[in-house]
KOLBA-140683 format. One record per residue: residue number from 0; x, y, z of N, C-alpha, C, O in turn; chain; residue in one letter. Coordinates in Angstrom, 2 decimals. Layout:
> k n.c1 n.c2 n.c3 ca.c1 ca.c2 ca.c3 c.c1 c.c2 c.c3 o.c1 o.c2 o.c3 c r
> NUM X Y Z X Y Z X Y Z X Y Z A A;
...
//
This chain:
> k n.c1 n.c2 n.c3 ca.c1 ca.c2 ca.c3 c.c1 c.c2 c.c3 o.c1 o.c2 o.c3 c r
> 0 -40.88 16.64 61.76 -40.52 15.30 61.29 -40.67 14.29 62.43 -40.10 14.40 63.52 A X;
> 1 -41.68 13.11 62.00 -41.43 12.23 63.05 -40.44 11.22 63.69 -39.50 11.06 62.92 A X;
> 2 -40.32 10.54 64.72 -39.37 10.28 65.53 -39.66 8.73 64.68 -40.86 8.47 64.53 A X;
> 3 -38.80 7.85 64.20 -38.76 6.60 63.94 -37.89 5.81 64.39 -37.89 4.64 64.01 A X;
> 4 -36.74 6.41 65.50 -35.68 5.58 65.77 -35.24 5.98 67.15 -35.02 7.12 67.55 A X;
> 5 -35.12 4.63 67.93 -34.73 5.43 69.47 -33.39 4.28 69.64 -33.31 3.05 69.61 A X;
> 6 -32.48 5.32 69.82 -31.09 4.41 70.02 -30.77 5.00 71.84 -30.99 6.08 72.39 A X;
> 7 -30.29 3.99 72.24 -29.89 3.75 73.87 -28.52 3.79 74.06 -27.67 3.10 73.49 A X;
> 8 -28.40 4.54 74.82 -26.81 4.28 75.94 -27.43 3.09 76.85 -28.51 2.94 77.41 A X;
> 9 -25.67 1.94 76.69 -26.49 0.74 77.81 -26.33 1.01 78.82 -27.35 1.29 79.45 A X;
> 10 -24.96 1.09 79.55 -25.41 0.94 81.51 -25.19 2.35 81.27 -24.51 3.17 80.65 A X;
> 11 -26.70 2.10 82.57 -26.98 3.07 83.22 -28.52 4.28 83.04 -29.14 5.15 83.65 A X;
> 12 -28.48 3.47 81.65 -29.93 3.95 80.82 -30.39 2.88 80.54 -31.15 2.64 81.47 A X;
> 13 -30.44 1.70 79.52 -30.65 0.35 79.33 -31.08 -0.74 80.19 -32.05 -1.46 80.43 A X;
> 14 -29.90 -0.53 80.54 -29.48 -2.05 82.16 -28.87 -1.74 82.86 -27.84 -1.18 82.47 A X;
> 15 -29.04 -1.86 84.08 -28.48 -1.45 85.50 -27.54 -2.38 85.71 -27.89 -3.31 86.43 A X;
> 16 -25.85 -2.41 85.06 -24.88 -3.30 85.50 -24.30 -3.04 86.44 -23.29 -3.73 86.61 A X;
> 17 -24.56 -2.06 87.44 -23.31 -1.20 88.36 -23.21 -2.46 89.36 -22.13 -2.75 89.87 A X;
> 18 -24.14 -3.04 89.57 -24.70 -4.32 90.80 -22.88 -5.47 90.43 -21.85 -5.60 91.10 A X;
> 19 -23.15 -5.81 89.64 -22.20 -6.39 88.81 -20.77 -5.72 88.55 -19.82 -6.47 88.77 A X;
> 20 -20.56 -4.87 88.26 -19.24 -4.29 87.86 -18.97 -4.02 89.46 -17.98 -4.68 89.78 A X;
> 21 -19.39 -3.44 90.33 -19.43 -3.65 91.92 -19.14 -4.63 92.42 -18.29 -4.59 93.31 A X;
> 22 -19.72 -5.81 92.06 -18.98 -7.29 92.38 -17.21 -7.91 92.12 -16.31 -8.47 92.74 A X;
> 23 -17.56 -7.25 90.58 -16.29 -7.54 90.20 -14.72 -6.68 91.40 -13.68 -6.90 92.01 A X;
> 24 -15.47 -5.93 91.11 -14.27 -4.72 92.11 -14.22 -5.15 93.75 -13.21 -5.22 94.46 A X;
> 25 -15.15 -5.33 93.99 -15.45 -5.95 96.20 -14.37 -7.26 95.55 -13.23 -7.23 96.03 A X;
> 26 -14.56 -8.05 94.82 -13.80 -9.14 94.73 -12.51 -8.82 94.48 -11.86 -8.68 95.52 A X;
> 27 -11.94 -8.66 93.56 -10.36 -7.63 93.47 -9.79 -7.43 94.42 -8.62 -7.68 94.67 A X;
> 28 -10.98 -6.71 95.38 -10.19 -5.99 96.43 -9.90 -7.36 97.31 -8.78 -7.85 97.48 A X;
> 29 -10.91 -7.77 97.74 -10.80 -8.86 98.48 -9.82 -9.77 98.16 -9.29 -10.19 99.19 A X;
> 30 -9.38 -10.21 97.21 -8.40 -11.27 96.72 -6.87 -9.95 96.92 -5.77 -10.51 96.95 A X;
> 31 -6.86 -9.26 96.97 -5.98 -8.55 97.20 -5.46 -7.76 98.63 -4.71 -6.80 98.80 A X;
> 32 -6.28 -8.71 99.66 -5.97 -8.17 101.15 -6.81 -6.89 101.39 -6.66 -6.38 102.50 A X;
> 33 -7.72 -6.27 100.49 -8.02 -5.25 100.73 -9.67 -5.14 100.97 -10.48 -6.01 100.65 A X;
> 34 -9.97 -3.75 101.66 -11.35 -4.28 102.52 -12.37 -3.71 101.46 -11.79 -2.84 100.82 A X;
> 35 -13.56 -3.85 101.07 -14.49 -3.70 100.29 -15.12 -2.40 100.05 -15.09 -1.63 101.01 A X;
> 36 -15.90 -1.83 98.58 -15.64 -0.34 98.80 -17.37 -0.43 98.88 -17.98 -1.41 98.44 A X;
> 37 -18.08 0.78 99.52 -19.50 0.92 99.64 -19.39 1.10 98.79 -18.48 1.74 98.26 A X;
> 38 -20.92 0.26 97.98 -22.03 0.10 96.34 -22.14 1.74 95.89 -21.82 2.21 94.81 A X;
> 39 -22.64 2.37 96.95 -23.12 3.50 96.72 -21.92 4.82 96.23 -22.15 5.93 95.75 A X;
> 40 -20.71 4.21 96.56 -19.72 4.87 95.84 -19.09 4.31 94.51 -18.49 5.05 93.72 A X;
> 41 -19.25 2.96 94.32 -18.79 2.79 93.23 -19.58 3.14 92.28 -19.14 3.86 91.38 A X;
> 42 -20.91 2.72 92.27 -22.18 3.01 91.56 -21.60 4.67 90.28 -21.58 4.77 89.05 A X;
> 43 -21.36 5.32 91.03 -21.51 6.74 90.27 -20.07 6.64 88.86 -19.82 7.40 87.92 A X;
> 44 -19.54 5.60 89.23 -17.90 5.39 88.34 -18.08 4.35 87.56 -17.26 4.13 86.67 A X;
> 45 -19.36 3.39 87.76 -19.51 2.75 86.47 -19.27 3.46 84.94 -18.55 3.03 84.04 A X;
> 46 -19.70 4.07 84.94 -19.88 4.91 83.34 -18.59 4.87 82.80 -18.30 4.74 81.61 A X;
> 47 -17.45 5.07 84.26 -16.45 5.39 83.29 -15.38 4.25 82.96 -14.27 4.42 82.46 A X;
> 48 -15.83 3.31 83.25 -15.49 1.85 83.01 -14.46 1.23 84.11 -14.41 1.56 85.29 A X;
> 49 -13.65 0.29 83.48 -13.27 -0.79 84.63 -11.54 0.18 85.37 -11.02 0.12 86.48 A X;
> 50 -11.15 0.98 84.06 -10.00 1.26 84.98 -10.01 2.84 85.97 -9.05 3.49 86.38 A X;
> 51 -11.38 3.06 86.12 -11.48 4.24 86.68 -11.55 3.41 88.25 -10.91 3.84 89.21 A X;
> 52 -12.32 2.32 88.32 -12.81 1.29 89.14 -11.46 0.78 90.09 -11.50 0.59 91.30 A X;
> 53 -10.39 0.63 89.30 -9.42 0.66 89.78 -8.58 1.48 90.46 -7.71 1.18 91.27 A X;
> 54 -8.94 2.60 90.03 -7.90 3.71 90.34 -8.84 4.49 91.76 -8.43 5.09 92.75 A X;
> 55 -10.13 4.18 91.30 -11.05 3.90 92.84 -10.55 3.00 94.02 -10.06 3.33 95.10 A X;
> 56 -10.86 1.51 93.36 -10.65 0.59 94.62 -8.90 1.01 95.27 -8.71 1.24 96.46 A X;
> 57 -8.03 1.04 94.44 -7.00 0.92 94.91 -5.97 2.17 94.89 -4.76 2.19 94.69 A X;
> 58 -6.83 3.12 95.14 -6.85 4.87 95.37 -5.18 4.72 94.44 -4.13 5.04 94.99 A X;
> 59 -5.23 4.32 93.36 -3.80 4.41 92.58 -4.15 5.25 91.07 -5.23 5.32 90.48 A X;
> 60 -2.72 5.89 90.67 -3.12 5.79 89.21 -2.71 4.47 88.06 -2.51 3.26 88.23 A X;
> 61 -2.70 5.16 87.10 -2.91 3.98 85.64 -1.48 3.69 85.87 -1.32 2.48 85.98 A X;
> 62 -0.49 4.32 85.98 1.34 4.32 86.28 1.47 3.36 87.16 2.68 3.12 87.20 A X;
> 63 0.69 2.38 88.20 0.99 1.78 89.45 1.98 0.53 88.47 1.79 0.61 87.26 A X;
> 64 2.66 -0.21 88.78 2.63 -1.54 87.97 2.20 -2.60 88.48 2.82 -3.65 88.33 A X;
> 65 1.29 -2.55 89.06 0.36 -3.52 89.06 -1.01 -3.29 88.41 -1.86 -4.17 88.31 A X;
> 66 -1.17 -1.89 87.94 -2.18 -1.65 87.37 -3.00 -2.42 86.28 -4.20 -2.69 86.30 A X;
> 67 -1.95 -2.75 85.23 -2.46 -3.72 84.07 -3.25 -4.97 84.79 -4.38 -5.32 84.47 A X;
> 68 -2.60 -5.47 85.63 -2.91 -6.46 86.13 -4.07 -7.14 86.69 -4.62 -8.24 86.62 A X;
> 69 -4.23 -5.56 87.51 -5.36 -5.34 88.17 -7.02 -5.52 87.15 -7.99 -6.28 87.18 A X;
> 70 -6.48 -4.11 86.21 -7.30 -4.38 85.21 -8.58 -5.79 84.11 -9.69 -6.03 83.64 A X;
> 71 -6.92 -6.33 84.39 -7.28 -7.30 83.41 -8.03 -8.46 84.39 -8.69 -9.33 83.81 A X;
> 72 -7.96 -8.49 85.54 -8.75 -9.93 86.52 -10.22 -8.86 86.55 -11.35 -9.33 86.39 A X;
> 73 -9.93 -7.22 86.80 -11.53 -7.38 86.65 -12.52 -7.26 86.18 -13.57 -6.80 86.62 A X;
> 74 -12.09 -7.92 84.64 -12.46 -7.67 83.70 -12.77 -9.33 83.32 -13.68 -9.75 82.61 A X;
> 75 -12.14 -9.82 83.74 -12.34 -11.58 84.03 -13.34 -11.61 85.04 -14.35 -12.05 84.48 A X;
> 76 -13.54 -11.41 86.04 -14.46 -11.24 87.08 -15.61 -11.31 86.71 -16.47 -12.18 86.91 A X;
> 77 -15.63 -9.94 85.91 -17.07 -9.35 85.34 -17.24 -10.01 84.47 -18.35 -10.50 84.66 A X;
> 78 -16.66 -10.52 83.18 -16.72 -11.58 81.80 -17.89 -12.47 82.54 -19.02 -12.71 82.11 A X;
> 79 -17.20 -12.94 83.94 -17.61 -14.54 84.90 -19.08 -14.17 85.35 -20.02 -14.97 85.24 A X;
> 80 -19.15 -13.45 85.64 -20.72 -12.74 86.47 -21.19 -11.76 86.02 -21.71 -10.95 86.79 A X;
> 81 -21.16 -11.49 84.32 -21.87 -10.44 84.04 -23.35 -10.42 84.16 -23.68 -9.27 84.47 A X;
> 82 -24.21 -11.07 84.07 -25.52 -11.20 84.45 -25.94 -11.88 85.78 -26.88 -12.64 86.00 A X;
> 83 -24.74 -11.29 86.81 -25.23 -12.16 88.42 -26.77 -11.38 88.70 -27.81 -11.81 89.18 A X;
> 84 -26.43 -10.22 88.24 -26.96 -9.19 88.98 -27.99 -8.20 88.26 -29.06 -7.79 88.71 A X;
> 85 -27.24 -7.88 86.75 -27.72 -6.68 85.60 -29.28 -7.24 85.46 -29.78 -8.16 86.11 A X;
> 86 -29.83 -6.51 84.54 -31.29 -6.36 84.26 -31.95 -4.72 84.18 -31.78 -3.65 84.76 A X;
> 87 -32.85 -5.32 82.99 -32.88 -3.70 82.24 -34.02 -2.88 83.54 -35.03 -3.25 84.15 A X;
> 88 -33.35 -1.84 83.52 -34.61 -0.99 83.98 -35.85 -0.80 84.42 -36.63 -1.07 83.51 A X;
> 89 -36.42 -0.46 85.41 -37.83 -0.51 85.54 -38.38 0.25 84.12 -37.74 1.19 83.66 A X;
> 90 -39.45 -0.16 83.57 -39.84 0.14 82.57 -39.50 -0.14 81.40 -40.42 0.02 80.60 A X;
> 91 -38.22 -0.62 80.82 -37.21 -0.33 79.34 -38.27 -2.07 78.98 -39.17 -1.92 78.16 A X;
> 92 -38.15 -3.01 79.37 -38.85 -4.25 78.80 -40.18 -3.88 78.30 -40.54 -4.54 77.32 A X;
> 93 -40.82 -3.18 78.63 -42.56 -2.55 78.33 -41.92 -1.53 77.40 -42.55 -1.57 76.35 A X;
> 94 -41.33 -0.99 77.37 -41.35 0.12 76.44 -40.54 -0.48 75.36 -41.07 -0.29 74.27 A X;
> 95 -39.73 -0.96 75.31 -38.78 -2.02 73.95 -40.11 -2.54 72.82 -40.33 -2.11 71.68 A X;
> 96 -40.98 -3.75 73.72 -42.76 -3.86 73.71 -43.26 -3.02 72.41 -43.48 -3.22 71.22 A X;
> 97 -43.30 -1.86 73.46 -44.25 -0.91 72.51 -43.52 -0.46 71.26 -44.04 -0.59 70.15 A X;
> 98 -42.04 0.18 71.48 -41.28 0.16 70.01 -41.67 -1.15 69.29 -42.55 -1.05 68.43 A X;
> 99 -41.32 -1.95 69.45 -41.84 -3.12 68.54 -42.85 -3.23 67.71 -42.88 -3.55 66.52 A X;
> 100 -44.03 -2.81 68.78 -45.55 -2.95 68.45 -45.64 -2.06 67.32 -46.13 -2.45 66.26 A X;
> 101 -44.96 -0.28 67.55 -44.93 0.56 66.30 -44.24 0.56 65.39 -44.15 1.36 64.46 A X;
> 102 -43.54 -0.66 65.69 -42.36 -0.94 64.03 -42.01 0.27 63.98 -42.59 1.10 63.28 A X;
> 103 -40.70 0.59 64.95 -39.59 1.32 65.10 -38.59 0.74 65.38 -38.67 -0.28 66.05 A X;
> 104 -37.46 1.18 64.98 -36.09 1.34 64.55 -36.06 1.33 66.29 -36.97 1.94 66.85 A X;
> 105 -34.80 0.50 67.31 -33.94 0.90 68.43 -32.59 -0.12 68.09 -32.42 -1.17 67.47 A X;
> 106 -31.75 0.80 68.84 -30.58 0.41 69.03 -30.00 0.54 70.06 -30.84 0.78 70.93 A X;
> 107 -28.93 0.50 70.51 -27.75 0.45 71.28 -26.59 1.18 71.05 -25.87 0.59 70.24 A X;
> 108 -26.12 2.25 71.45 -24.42 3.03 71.06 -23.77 2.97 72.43 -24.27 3.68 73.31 A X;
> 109 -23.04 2.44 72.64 -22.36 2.49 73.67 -20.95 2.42 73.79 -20.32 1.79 72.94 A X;
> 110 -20.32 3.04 74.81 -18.29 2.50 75.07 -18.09 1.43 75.63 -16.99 1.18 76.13 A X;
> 111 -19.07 0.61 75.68 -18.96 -0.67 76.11 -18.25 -1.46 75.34 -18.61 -1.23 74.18 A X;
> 112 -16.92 -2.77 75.35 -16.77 -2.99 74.53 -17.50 -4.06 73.91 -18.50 -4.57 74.41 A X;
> 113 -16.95 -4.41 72.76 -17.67 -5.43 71.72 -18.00 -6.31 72.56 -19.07 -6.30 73.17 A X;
> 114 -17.02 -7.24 72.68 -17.41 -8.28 73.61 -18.04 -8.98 74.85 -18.60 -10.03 75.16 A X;
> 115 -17.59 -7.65 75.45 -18.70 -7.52 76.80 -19.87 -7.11 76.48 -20.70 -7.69 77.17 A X;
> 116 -20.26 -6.48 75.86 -21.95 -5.70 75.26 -22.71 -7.01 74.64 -23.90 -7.23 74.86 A X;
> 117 -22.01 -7.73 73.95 -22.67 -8.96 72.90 -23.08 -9.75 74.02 -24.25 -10.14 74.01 A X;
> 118 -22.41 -10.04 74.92 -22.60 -11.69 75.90 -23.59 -10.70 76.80 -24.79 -10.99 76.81 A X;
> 119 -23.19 -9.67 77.50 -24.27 -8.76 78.30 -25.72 -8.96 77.60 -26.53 -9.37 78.44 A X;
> 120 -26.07 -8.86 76.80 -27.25 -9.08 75.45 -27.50 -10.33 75.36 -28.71 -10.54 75.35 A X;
> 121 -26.80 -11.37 75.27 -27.15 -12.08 74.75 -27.80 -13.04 76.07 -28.67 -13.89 75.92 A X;
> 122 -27.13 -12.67 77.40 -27.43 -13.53 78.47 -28.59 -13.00 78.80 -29.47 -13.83 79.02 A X;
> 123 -28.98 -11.49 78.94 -29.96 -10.78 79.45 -31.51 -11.33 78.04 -32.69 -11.26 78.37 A X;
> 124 -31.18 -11.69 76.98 -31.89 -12.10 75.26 -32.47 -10.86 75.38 -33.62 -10.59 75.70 A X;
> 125 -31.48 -10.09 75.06 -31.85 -8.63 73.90 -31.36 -8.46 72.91 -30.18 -8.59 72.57 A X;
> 126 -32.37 -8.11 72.29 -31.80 -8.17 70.40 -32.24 -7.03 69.98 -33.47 -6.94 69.90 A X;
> 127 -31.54 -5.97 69.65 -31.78 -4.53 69.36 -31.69 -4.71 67.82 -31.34 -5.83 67.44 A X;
> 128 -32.01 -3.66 66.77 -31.66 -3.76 65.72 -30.75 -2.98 64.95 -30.88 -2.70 63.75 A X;
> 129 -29.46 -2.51 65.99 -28.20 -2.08 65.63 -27.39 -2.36 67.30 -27.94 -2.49 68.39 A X;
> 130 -26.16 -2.36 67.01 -25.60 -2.31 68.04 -23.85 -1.50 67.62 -23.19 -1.55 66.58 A X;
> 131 -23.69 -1.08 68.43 -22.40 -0.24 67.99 -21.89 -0.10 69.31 -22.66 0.32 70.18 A X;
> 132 -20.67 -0.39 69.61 -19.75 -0.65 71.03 -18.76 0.12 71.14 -18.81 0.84 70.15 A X;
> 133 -17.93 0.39 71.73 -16.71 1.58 72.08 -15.59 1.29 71.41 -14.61 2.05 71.47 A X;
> 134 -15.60 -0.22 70.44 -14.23 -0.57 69.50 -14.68 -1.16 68.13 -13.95 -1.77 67.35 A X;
> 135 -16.10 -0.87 67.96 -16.56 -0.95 66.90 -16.28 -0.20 65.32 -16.60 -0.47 64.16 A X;
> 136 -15.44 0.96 66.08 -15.19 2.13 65.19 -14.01 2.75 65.69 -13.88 2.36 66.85 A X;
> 137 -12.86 3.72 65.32 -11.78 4.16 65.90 -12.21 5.25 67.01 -11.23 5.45 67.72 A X;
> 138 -13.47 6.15 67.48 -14.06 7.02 67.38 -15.16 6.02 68.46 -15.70 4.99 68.06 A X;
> 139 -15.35 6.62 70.00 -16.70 6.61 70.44 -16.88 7.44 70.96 -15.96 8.25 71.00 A X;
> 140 -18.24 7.78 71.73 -18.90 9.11 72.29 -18.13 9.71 73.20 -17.76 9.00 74.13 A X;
> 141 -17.70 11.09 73.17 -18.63 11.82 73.01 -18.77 12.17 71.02 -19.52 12.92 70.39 A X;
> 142 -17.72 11.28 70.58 -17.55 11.87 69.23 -19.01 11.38 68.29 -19.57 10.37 68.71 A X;
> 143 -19.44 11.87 67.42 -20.59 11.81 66.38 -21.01 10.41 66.13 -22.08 9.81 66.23 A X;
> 144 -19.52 10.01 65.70 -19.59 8.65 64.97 -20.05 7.37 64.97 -20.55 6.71 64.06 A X;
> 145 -19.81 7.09 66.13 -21.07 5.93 66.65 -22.71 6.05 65.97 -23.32 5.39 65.12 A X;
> 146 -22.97 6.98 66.63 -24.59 7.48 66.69 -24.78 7.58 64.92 -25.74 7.12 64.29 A X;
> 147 -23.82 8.18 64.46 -24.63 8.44 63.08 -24.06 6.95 61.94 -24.54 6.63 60.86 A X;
> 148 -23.10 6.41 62.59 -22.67 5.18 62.10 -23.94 4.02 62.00 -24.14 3.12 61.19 A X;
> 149 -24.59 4.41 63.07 -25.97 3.81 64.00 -27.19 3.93 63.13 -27.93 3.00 62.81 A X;
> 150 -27.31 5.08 62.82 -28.27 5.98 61.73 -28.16 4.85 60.04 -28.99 4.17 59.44 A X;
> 151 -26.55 5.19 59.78 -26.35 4.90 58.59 -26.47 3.20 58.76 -26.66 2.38 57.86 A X;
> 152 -26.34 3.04 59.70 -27.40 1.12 59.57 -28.30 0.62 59.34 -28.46 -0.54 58.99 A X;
> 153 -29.22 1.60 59.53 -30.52 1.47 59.66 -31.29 2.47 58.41 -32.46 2.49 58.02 A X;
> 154 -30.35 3.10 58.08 -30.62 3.45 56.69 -31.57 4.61 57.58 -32.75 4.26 57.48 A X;
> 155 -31.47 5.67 58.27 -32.54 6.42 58.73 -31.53 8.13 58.94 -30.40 8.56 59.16 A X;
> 156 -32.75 8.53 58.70 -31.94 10.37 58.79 -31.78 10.24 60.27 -32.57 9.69 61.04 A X;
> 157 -30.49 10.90 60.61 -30.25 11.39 62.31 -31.33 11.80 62.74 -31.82 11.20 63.70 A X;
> 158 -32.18 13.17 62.04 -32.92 13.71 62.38 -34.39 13.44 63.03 -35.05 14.16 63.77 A X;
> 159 -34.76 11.82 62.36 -36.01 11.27 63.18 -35.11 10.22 64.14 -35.44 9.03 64.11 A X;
> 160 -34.08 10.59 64.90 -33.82 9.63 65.75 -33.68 10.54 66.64 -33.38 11.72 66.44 A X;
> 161 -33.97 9.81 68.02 -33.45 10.25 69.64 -32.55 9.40 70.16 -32.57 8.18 70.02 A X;
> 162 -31.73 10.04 70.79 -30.69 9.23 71.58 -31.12 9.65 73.09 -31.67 10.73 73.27 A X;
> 163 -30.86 8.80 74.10 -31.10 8.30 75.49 -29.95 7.97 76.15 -29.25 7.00 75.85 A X;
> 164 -29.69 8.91 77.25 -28.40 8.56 77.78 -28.24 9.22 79.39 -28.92 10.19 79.74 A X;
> 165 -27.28 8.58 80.27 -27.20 9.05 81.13 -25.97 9.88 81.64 -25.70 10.16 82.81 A X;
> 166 -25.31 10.19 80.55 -24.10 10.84 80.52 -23.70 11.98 79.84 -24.25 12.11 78.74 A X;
> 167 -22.89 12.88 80.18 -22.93 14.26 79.55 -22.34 13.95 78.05 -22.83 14.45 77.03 A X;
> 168 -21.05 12.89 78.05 -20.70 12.24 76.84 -21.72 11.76 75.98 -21.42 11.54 74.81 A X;
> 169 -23.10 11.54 76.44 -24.26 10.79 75.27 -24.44 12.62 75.18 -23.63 13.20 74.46 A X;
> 170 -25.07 13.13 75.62 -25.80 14.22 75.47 -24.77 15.05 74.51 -25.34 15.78 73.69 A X;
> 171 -23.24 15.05 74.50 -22.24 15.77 73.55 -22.22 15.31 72.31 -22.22 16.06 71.33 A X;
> 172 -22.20 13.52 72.20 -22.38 13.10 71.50 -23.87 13.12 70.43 -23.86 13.31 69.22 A X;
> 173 -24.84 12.91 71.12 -26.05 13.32 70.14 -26.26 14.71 69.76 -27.03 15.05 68.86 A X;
> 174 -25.74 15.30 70.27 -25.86 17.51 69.51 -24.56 17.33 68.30 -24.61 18.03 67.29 A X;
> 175 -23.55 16.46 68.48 -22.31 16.62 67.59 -23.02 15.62 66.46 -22.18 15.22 65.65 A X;
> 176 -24.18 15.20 66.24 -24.48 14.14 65.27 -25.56 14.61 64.75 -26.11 14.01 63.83 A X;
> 177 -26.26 16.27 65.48 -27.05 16.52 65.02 -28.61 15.75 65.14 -29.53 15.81 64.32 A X;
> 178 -28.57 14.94 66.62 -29.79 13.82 66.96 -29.96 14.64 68.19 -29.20 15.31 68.88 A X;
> 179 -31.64 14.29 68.23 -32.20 15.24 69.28 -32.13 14.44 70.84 -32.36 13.27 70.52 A X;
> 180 -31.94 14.45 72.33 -30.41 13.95 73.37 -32.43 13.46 74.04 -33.55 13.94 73.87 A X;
> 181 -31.94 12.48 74.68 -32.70 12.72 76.00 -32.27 12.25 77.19 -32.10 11.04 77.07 A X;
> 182 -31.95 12.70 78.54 -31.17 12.57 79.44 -32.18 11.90 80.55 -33.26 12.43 80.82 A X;
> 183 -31.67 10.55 81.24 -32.35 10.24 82.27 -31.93 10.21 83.56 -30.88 9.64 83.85 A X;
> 184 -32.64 10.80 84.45 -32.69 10.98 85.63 -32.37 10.11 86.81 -31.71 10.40 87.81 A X;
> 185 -33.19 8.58 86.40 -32.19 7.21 86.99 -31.47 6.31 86.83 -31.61 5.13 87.15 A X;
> 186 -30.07 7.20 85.96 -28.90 6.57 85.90 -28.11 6.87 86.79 -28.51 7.18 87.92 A X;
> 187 -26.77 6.83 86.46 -25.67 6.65 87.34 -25.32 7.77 87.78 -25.19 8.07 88.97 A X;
> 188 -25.11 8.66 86.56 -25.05 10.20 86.39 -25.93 11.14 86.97 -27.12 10.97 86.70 A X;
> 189 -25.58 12.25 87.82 -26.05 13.59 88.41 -26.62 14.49 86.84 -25.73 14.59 86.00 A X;
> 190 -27.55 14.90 86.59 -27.66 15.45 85.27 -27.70 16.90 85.17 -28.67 17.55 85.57 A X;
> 191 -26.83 17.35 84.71 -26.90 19.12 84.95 -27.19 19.86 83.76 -26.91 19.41 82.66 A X;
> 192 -27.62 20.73 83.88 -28.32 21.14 83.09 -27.21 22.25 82.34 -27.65 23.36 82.02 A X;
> 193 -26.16 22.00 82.15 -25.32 22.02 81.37 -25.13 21.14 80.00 -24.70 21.41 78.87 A X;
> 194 -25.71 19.85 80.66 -25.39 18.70 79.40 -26.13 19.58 77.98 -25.78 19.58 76.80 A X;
> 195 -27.23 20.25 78.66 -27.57 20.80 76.99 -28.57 19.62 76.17 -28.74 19.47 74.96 A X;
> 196 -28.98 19.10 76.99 -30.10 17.95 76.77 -31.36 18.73 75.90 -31.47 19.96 75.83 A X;
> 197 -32.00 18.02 75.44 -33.47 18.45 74.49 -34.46 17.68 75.38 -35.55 18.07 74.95 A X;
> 198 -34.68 16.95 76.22 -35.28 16.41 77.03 -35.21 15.34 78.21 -34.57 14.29 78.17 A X;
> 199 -36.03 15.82 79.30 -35.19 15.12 80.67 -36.64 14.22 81.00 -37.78 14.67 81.09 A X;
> 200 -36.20 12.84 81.14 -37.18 12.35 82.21 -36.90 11.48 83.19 -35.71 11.43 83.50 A X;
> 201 -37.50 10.91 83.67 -37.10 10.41 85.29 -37.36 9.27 85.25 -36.69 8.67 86.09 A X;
> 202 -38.49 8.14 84.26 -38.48 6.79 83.75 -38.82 6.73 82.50 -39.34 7.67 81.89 A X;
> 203 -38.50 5.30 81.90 -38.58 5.39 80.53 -40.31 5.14 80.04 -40.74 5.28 78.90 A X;
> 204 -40.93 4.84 80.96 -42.29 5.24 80.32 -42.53 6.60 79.66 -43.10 6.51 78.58 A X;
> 205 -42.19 7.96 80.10 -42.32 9.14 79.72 -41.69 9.10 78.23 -42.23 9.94 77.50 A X;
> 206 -40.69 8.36 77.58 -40.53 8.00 76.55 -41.10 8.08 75.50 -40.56 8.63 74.54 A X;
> 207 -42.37 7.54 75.42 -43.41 7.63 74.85 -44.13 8.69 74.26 -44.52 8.64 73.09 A X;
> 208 -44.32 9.56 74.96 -44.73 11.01 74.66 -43.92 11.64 73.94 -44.55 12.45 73.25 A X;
> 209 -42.73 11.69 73.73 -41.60 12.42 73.27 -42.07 11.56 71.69 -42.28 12.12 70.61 A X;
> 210 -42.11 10.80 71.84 -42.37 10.22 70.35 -43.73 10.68 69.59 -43.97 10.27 68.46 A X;
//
């Protein structure tokens, strides 16, 4: 059966926001007396969103009470400068292109939330033809529901769709939905060959072939 639908995990497969969510956090710290954390360590904790970021910068857990607090400015931060920095991928603009050109089905599933994913999109002018966010539904990845929620938008069997992701949660999530995974190599994520992936590549040109 052929492939008619390629749905995306955003950061980290999509668009490279870590540049940005990195900003937000050096600033935090900074407004908070505290000294700035190397890119190259925060980078790998994007995925798991803003309060892991926290419990990074300010080696605390979620229990601190200042935690909420924390949270919530850097999440204002990032709202303020979400496109200082982001921009899709080497390759994903040429290859979006060519989906187009073959009148195919792409989307977006992500734990990103609603609101941040829409303005992220809308500043970067990407217009996918589904989008599904981490509060879009009670249920996001690694659980099914997104992805096949995604499917049932587009009116398309799971089965001619691929999902693209840089996380073991996309790769759990597309086998639990019954969609065939493909795992990339320059995201955020170390990729082990545990995830149980159906296919690995290293840029999204190789994309193509799989189709």
């Amino acid at each position: 059966m052929m492939v008619n639908t390629i749905l995306f995990d955003l950061d980290g497969t999509l668009i490279d926001t870590a540049p940005d969510l990195a900003y937000a956090l050096n600033q935090l710290l900074q407004e908070n007396g505290l000294s700035q954390k190397p890119y190259e360590q925060i980078k790998p904790l994007v995925a798991f969103g803003g309060k892991a970021l926290i419990k990074f910068g300010f080696e605390c857990e979620d229990s601190h009470p200042q935690f909420l607090k924390w949270h919530q400015r850097i999440l204002e931060i990032y709202t303020n400068n979400i496109d200082r920095s982001s921009s899709t991928f080497d390759g994903i603009d040429a290859l979006i292109n060519m989906l187009k050109a073959q009148k195919l089905h792409w989307g977006i599933v992500t734990n990103k939330p609603e609101n941040l994913t829409h303005l992220l999109l809308e500043k970067l002018g990407i217009n996918p033809d589904v989008i599904v966010c981490g509060d879009t539904l009670e249920f996001n990845k690694p659980h099914p529901a997104p992805l096949l929620y995604a499917c049932a938008q587009l009116a398309i069997d799971p089965r001619r769709c691929l999902f693209i992701g840089d996380d073991k949660n996309d790769m759990l999530a597309g086998t639990n939905a019954n969609i065939k995974t493909v795992a990339v190599t320059y995201g955020y994520g170390k990729v082990e060959k545990n995830w149980n992936y159906d296919y690995l590549i290293t840029h999204p040109s190789e994309l193509l072939e799989l189709i």
